[in-house]
N, C-alpha and C positions, 0 to 999 in steps of 0.2 A: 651780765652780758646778754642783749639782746641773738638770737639766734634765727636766722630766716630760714627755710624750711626750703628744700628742693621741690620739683612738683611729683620725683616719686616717693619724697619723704611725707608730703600732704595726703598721696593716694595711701601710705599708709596708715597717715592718721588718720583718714575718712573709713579705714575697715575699724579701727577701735573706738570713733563714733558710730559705726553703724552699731556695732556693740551694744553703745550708752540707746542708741536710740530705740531698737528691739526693745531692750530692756523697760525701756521708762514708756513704752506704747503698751509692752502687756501688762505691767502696772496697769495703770490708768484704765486699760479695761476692765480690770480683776477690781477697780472702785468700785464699792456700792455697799450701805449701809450692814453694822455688822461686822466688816472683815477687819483683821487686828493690823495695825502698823507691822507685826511682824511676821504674818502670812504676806504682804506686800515683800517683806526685805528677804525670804526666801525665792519669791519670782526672780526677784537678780538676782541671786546666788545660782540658783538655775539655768541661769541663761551665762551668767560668766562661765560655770563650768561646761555648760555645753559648746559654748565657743572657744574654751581654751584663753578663758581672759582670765584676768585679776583685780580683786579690788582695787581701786583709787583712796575708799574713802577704810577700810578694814586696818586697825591699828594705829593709823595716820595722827601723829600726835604735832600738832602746833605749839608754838611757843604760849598762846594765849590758857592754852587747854590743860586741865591738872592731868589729865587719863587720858590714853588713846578711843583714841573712836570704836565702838564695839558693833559696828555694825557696816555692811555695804551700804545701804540708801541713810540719809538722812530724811527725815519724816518731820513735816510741821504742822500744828493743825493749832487752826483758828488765829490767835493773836503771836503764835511761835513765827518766825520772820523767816529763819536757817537753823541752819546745826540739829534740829531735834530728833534723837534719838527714839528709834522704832521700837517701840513694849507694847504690850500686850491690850494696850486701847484699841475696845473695838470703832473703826467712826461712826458718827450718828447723822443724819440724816442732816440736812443744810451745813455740815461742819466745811467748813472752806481747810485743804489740803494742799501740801507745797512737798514735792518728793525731790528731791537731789541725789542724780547718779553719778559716778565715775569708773572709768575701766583702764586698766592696762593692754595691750594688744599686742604683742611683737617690739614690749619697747618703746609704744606711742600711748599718751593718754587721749582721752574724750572725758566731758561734761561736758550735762544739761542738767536742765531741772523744767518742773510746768506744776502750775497750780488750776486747781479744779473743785467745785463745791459738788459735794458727796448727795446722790439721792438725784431723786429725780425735781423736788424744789429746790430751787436758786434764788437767795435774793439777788433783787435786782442790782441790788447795791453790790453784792460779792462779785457778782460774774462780770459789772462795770470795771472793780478793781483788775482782775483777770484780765480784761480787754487792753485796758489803757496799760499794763506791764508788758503787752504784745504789742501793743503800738509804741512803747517806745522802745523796745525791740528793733522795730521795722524802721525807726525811726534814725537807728543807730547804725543799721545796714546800710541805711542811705548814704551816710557818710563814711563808712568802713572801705575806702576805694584810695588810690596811690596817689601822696601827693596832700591830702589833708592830714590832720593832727590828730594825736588822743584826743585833745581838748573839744573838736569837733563831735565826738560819739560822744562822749562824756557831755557835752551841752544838750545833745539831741535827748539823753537818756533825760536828764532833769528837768528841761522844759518842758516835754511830755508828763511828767509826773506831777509837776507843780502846777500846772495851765487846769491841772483834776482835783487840784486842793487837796495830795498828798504826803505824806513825812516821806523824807529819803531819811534811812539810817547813815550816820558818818561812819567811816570807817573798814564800811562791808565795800565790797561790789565785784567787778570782774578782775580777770586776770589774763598772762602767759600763760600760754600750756602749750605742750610739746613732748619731750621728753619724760617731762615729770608733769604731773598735774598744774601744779602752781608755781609758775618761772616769772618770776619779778625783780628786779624789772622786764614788766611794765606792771603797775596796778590801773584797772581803767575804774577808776570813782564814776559813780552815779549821777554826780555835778561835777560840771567844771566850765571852762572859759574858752569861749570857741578860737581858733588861730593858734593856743599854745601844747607845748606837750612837745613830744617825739612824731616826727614826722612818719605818716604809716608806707609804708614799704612791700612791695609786693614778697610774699613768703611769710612775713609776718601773721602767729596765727594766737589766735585772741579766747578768752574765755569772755561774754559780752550775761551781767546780769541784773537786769534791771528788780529793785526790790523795793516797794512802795508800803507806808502805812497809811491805812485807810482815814485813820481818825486827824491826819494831818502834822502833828506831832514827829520831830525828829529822832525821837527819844527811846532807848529802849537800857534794857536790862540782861544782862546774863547769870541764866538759872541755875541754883545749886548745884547742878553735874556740872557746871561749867563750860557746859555747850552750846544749851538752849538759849536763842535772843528772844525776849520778849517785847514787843511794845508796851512801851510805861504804862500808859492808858487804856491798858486792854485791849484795843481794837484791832482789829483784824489785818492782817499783814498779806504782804504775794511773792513770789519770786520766779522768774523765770530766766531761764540760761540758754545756751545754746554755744559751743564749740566753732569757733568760724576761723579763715583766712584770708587774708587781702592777698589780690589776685587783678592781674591785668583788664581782665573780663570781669571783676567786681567782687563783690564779699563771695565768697564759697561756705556754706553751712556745712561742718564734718559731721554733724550727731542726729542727722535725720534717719530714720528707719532706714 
């Protein structure tokens, strides 16, 4: 059962986005060559306790998954897509990174996630990847308004990705969230067919994540912990999320700082 959301039940999901989004901005500062995936997954533990929040992703055991999640942030680096588990790798210098946070707050979840190349070189080609997983982003916002369809976000998301000569994974992508992290229905896929789906409704509040492989390839694999996705063909992978609402006034982002 779909569930639309009051606009004081949205302000309070926008406090345990702001949560996620603290969180995953002092990340991303705390990047730089050297530091271990799991001095990163202490910065949110930090910051959940200091806001009186809770994991989303700590314990959280999926049907797909042999063990619960050991950790708050998921960590990916290079060719990992999602799901990878924070140890004690330090990163290296051009490694491309993809962090996924979630929080509880009073009751309400938030996710996001963002990807970023470590160091101060970038190739061109990683941070192109990076880019075009924000443009279809923005591209998904565009159509995230009352009145159009899933199938709408969902075309936006894969036209953008494919138009770059990139894999969409089947299987992965956004979601419900509300109450609980992951409320489905709805699943927003990465691809889909514009006009169909469930019509978006103001209240309606979305997990929106666009996840592209670079090398083109749909393909990927999941790592002996049973978590990690990898691209088949080794190349390098992105992810980016963002916690939003459809809203009379248009998409609302709940998980910004």
């Amino acid at each position: 059962m779909v569930e639309l959301k009051t606009s004081g039940e949205l302000d309070a999901m926008r406090e345990a986005g702001r949560v996620v989004g603290r969180a995953l901005a002092a990340m991303k500062a705390a990047v730089a060559p050297g530091v271990r995936l799991t001095e990163l997954n202490e910065i949110a533990a930090t910051i959940l306790a200091e806001s009186k929040a809770t994991s989303a992703f700590l314990h959280y055991k999926p049907d797909f998954a042999p063990t619960p999640f050991p950790a708050v942030i998921c960590a990916s680096v290079n060719d990992v897509i999602v799901h990878g588990i924070p140890d004690r790798y330090r990163v290296r210098e051009g490694d491309l990174l993809s962090i996924d946070f979630g929080a509880y707050l009073d009751g309400w979840a938030g996710d996001a996630a963002f990807s970023t190349v470590v160091g101060e070189v970038a190739s061109g080609r990683d941070q192109r990847l990076i880019d075009v997983a924000w443009e279809a982003m923005e591209a998904a916002l565009k159509m995230a308004v009352p009145g159009n369809r899933l199938g709408d976000i969902e075309h936006a998301i894969g036209q953008v990705g494919r138009a770059a000569g990139y894999g969409i994974p089947d299987g992965f992508g956004g979601h419900g969230i509300g109450r609980h992290m992951h409320e489905t229905p709805p699943f927003v896929h990465n691809e889909g067919r514009p006009g169909r789906g469930m019509v978006l409704r103001p209240g309606l509040t979305l997990a929106l994540e666009p996840m592209f492989l670079s090398g083109g390839s749909d393909h990927y694999y999941t790592a002996g912990d049973g978590w990690a996705l990898h691209s088949s063909d080794g190349t390098r992978a992105v992810h980016v999320e963002h916690s939003i609402a459809i809203t009379d006034d248009g998409p609302r982002i709940l998980t910004l700082p």
